[in-house]
N, C-alpha and C positions, 0 to 999 in steps of 0.2 A: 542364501543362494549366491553364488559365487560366479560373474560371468564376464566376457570379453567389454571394455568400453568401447563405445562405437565412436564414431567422428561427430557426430551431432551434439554430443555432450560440448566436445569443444570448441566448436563453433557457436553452440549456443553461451557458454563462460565469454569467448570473446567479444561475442556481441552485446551481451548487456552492460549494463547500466555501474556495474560492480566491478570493485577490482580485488584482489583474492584476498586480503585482510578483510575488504567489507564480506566477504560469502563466506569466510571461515567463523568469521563471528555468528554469522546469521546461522549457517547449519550446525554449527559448534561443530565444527572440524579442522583439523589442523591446518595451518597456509602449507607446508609441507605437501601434506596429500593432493588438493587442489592444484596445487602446482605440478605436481606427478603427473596428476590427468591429463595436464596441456602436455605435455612433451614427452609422455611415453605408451608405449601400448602396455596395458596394465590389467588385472582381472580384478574385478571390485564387489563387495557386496551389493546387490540391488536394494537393502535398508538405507545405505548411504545413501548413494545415488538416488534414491527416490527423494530423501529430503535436499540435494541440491535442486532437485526437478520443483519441487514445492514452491522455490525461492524463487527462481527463476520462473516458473508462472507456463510450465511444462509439464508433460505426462510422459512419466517411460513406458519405455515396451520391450517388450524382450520373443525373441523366436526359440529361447531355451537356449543358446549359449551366447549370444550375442546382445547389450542392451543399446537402446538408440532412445532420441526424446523427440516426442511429436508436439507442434508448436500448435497450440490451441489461436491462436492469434486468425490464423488460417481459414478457421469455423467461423459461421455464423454467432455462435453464442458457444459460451466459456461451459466446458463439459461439467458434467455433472462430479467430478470430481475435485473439481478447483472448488467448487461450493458448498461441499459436505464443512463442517464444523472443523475438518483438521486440514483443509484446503488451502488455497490461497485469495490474500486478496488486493483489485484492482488501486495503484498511485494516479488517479487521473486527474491531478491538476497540482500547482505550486502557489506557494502561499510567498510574499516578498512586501514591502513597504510601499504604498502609493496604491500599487496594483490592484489589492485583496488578492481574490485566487485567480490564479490564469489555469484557464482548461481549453485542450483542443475543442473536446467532443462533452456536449453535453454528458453527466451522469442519471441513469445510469447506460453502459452499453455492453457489447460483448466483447472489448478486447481493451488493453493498456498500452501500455508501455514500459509499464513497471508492475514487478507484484512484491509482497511481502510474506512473508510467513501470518496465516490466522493466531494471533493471542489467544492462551488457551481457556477455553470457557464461553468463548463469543461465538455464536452460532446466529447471526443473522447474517441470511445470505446477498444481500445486499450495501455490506461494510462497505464501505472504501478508504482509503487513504490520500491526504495531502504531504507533500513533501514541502516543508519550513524552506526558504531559499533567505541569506544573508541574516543579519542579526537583529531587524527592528524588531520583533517580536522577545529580545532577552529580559529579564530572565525566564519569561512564561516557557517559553521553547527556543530552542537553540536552532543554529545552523544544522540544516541537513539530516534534522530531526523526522520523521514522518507521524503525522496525528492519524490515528484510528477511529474514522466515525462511525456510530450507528443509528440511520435513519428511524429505527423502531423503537428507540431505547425514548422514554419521560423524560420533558427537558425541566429542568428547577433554575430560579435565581441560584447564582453564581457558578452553573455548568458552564464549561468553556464549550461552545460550538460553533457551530460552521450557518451562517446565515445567508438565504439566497432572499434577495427583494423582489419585486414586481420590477422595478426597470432594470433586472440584469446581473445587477453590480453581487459579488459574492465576497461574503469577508468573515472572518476569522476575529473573535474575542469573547468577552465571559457574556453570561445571559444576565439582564437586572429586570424583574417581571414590575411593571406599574399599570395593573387594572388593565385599559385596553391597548396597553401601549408598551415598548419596554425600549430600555435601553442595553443598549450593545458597548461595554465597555472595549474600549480597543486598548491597544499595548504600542505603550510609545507613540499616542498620537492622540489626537480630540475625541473623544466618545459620541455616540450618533442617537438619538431618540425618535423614536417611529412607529407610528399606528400598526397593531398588529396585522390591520388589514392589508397593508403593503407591504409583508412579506408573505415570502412562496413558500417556504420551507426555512424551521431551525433542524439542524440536526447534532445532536449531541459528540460533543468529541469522547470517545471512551477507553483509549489507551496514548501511550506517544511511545512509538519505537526510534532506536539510533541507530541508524546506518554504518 
């Protein structure tokens, strides 16, 4: 289907997080075409445009000749579209050196700041993603990397995941399971050993995307 772009498309491209080599990579589409979109009135397919709406962590709409994107952010909770199996999913905190993870808002909630495209095959609707920020973490993950966790997936000695403790602190490194206890290898720093009982949750990291 073949229809008008609306202004929302690019308002939405300006406003995020992406700059048009990171979104051509991500939808596999040319920087060319993307570029078109910001600066010209143009008629597009709605398969295209749907998968930049993916990325961007949007739903299009269309009234039959015209298409527009509606910002889910807006809702109470993320439409049931963003959560199907080929939907998107939420970057709700940054991983850096010292830090562990910084996140505004507890996970999980209904809205980001960032989305990514779902890896295909991952169907828990509860994934989310950390965004890698600077290099302590090389060579496990790079700068600007995004790790894909999922809360439901078995965790084993030597999965890389995402550990949250009883006082708070959230951090990022491999699993080493001992009896009632494990240790948390880290990357590029001291490694941490701790009663199972004081933590809240491992949750396994199960892909790693590049921006």
């Amino acid at each position: 289907m073949n229809l008008k772009l609306g202004n929302t498309i690019r308002e939405a491209i300006k406003a995020s997080n992406y700059n048009i080599s990171q979104l051509a990579r991500l939808t596999e589409m040319s920087r060319l075409t993307i570029d078109r979109w910001l600066k010209e009135d143009v008629i597009v397919r709605k398969s295209s445009v749907d998968r930049l709406a993916e990325v961007l962590g949007l739903v299009s709409e269309t009234d039959g000749a015209t298409i527009e994107f509606r910002n889910p952010k807006q809702e109470a909770t993320l439409p049931r579209e963003m959560l199907s199996p080929g939907g998107v999913i939420p970057v709700v905190g940054m991983a850096s050196a010292g830090l562990g993870i910084d996140s505004v808002d507890d996970y999980p909630q209904g809205e980001a700041d960032m989305y990514v495209s779902r890896p295909h095959g991952l169907t828990d609707q509860n994934a989310y993603g950390i965004l890698i920020e600077g290099d302590s973490m090389y060579p496990a993950f790079k700068p600007h990397q995004i790790v894909i966790v999922s809360p439901t997936l078995e965790t084993h000695s030597k999965d890389r995941c995402i550990f949250r403790l009883n006082n708070g602190d959230v951090i990022i490194g491999e699993l080493k399971e001992n009896g009632d206890s494990i240790e948390i290898i880290k990357y590029n720093s001291d490694n941490i050993s701790i009663s199972k009982k004081d933590i809240q949750f491992i949750h396994k990291i199960c892909w790693v995307k590049e921006l």
